[in-house]
C-alpha positions as CSV (number, residue, x, y, z in Angstrom):
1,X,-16.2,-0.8,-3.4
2,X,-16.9,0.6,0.3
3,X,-20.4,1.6,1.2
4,X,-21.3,5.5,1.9
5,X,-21.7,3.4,5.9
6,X,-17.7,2.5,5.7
7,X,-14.9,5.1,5.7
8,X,-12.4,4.7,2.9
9,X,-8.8,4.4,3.3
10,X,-6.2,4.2,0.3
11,X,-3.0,2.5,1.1
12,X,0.2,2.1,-1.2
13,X,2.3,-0.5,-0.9
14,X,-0.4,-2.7,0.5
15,X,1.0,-6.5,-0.5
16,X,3.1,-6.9,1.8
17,X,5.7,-5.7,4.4
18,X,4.2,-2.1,6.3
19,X,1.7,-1.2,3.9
20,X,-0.1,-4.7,4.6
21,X,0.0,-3.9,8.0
22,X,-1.8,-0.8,7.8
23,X,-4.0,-2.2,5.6
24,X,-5.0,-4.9,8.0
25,X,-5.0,-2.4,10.8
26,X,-7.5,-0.3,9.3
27,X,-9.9,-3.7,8.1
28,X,-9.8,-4.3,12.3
29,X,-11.3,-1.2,12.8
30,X,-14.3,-1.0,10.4
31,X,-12.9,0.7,7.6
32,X,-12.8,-0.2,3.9
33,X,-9.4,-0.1,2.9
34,X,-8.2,0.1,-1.3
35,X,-5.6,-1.6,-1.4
36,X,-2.8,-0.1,-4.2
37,X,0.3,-2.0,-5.3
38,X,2.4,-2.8,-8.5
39,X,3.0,-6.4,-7.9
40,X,-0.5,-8.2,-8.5
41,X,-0.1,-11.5,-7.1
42,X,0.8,-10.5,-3.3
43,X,-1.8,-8.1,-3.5
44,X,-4.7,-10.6,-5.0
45,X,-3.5,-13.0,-2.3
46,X,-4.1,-10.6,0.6
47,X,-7.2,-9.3,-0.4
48,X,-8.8,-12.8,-1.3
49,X,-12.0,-13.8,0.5
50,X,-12.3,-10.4,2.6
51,X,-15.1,-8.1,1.4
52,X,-13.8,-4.8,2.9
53,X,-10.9,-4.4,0.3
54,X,-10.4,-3.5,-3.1
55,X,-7.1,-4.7,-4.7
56,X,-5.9,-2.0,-7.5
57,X,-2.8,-2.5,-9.3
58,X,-0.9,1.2,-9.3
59,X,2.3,2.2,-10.5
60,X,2.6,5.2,-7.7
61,X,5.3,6.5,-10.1
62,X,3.1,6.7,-13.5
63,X,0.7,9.8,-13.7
64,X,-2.3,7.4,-15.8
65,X,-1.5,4.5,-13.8
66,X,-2.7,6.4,-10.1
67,X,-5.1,8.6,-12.4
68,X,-7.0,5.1,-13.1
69,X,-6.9,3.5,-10.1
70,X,-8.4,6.6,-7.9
71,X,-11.1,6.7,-10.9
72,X,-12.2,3.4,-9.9
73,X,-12.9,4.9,-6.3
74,X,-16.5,5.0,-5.7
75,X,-16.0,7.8,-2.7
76,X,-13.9,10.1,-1.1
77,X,-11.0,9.0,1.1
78,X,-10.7,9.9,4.1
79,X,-7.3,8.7,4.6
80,X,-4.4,7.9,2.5
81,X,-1.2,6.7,3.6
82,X,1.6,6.6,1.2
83,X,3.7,3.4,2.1
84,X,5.2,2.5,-1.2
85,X,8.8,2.6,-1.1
86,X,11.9,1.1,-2.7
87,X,15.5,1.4,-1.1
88,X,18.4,-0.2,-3.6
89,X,22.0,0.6,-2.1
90,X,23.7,3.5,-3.5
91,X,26.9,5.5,-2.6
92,X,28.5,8.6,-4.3
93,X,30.6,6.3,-6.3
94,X,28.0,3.5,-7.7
95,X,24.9,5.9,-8.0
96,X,23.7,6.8,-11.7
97,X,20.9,8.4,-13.2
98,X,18.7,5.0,-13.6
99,X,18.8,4.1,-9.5
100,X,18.2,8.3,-9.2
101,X,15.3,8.2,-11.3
102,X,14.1,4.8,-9.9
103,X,14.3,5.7,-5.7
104,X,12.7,9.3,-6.5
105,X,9.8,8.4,-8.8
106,X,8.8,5.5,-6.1
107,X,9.2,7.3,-3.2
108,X,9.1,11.0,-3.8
109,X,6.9,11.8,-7.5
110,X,4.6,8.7,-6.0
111,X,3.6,10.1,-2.6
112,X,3.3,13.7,-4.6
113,X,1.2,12.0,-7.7
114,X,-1.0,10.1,-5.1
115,X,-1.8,12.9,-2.4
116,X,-2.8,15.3,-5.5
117,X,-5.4,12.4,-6.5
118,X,-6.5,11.5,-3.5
119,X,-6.5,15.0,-1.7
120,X,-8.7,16.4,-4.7
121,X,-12.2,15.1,-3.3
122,X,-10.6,14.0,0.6
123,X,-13.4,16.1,3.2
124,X,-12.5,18.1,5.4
125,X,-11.2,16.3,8.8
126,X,-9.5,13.8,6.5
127,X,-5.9,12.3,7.2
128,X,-2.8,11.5,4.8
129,X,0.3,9.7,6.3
130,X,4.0,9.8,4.5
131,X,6.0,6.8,5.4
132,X,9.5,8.6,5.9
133,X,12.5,6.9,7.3
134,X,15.2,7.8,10.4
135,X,17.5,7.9,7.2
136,X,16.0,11.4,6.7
137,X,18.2,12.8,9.7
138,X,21.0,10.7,9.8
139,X,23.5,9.2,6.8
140,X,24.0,5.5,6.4
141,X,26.5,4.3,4.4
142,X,25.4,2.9,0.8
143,X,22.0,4.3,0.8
144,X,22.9,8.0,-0.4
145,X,20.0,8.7,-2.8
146,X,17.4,6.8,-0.7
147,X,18.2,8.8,2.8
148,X,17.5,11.9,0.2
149,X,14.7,10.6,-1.1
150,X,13.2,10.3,2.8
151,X,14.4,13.8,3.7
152,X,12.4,15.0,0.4
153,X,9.4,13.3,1.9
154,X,9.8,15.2,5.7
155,X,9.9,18.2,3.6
156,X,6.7,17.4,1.3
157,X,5.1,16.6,4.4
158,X,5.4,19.9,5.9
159,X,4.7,21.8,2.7
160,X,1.3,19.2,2.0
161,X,0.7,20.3,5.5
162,X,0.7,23.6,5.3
163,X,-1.2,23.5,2.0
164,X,-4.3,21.8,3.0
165,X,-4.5,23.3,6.5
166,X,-7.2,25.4,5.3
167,X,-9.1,22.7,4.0
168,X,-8.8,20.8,7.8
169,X,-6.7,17.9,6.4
170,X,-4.0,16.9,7.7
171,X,-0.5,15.4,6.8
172,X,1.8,13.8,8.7
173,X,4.3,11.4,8.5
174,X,6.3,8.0,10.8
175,X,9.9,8.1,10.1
176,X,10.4,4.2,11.2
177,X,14.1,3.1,12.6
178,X,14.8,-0.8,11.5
179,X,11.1,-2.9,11.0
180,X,11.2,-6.5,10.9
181,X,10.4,-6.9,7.8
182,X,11.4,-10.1,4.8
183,X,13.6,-7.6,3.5
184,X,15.5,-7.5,6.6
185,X,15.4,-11.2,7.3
186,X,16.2,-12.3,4.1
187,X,20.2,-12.0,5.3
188,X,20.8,-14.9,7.8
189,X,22.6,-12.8,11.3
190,X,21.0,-9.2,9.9
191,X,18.2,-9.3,12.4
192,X,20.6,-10.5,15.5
193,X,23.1,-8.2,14.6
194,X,21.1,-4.7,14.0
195,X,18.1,-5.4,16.9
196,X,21.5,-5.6,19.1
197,X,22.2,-2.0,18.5
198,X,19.3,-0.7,18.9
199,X,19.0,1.2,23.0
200,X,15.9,-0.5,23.4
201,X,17.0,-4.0,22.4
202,X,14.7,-5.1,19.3
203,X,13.0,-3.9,16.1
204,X,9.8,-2.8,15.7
205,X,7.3,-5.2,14.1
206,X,5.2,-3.8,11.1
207,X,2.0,-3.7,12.9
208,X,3.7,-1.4,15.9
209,X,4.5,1.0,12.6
210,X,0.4,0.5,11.3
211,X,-0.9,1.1,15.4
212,X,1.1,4.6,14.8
213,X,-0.2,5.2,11.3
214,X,-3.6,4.2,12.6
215,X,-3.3,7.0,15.6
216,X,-1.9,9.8,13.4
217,X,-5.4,9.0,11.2
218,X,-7.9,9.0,14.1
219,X,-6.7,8.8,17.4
220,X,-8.2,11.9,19.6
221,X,-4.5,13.1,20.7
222,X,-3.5,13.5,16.9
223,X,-6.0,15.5,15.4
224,X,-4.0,18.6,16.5
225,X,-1.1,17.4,14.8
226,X,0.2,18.4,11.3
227,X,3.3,18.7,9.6
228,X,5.0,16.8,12.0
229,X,7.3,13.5,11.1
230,X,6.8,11.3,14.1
231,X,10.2,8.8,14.7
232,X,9.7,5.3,16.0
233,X,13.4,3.7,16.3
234,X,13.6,2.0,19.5
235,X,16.3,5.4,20.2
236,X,18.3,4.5,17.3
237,X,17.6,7.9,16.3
238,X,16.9,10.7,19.5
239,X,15.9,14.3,18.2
């Protein structure tokens, strides 16, 4: 565990994808970073060999699950960012209770169940980052209960926002437009064919998305900033 020297940052979703990103973003600029995820091999891979990280398999979704991994925290975050997120296809006709229950424990009761962990002993000048989506504002077809799921998160970024404003912590969240990701790779043409609607030609890499998270935790024009879901989508989405 981190030093009293090295500033803590707790990442969900950290294996792989965005949340790796981050959580190699953060390592590059001196901080300790614990490292959360369900799936125990990517995560045990990633944080092989490098002394700055602490690899804690967490169900974000299960109350005792997060409750034991922020016990084995040895100090107070001073950032978290929530980047553990599922998003199965659903549409008004295929989606039933299970995929309900599944998207919104994952991606709404885990960023809630982690922020009020992690917020409890996080000082005052600390940081927490949501990872939203541009399927927040606008519909796409076959993801019904996930673009809700994102829109609950713009709104529990406001109200986490407004909650611990007094305390000088602030919450934010990046609502990314289409990351090149496996997930989006893994469907031979799917790359091609969405980086060629996007207005400024491509899709953003993960580490563009962890450069932003990494600014929304310390960068000197953000530390005014709360409450506010920040869109990075190439102009997919213009608000």
């Amino acid at each position: 565990m981190p030093s009293a020297e090295k500033p803590l940052v707790v990442i969900s979703g950290a294996a792989k994808g965005i949340g790796r990103a981050c959580a190699e973003a953060f390592l590059a600029t001196g901080w300790h970073v614990a490292a959360l995820d369900y799936d125990a091999e990517p995560l045990n891979t990633f944080a092989a060999g490098k002394s700055n990280v602490s690899p804690i398999v967490t169900d974000v979704a299960d109350p005792a699950s997060v409750e034991a991994a922020t016990s084995q925290l040895t100090q107070p975050a001073r950032a978290l960012v929530n980047a553990a997120g599922i998003f199965p296809l659903s549409s008004l006709a295929t989606a039933d209770v299970a995929t309900y229950r599944r998207i919104f424990d994952i991606n709404v009761l885990g960023t809630v169940l982690l922020s009020q962990a992690i917020a409890r002993t996080m000082p005052a000048g600390g940081a927490i980052v949501h990872f939203a989506s541009i399927n927040a504002f606008m519909a796409k077809p076959d993801q019904l209960l996930y673009n809700a799921s994102k829109a609950a998160v713009v709104s529990l970024t406001r109200g986490m926002a407004a909650d611990l404003a007094e305390r000088r912590i602030r919450v934010n969240a990046v609502a990314p437009g289409p990351v090149d990701t496996e997930g989006l790779r893994a469907i031979p043409g799917r790359l091609e064919k969405i980086s060629a609607q996007i207005p400024l030609g491509r899709t953003a890499s993960p580490s563009e998305m962890a450069a932003l998270v990494l600014w929304l935790v310390e960068g000197e024009g953000a530390q005014l900033m709360t409450g506010e879901t920040v869109v990075s989508s190439g102009g997919v989405l213009v608000r």
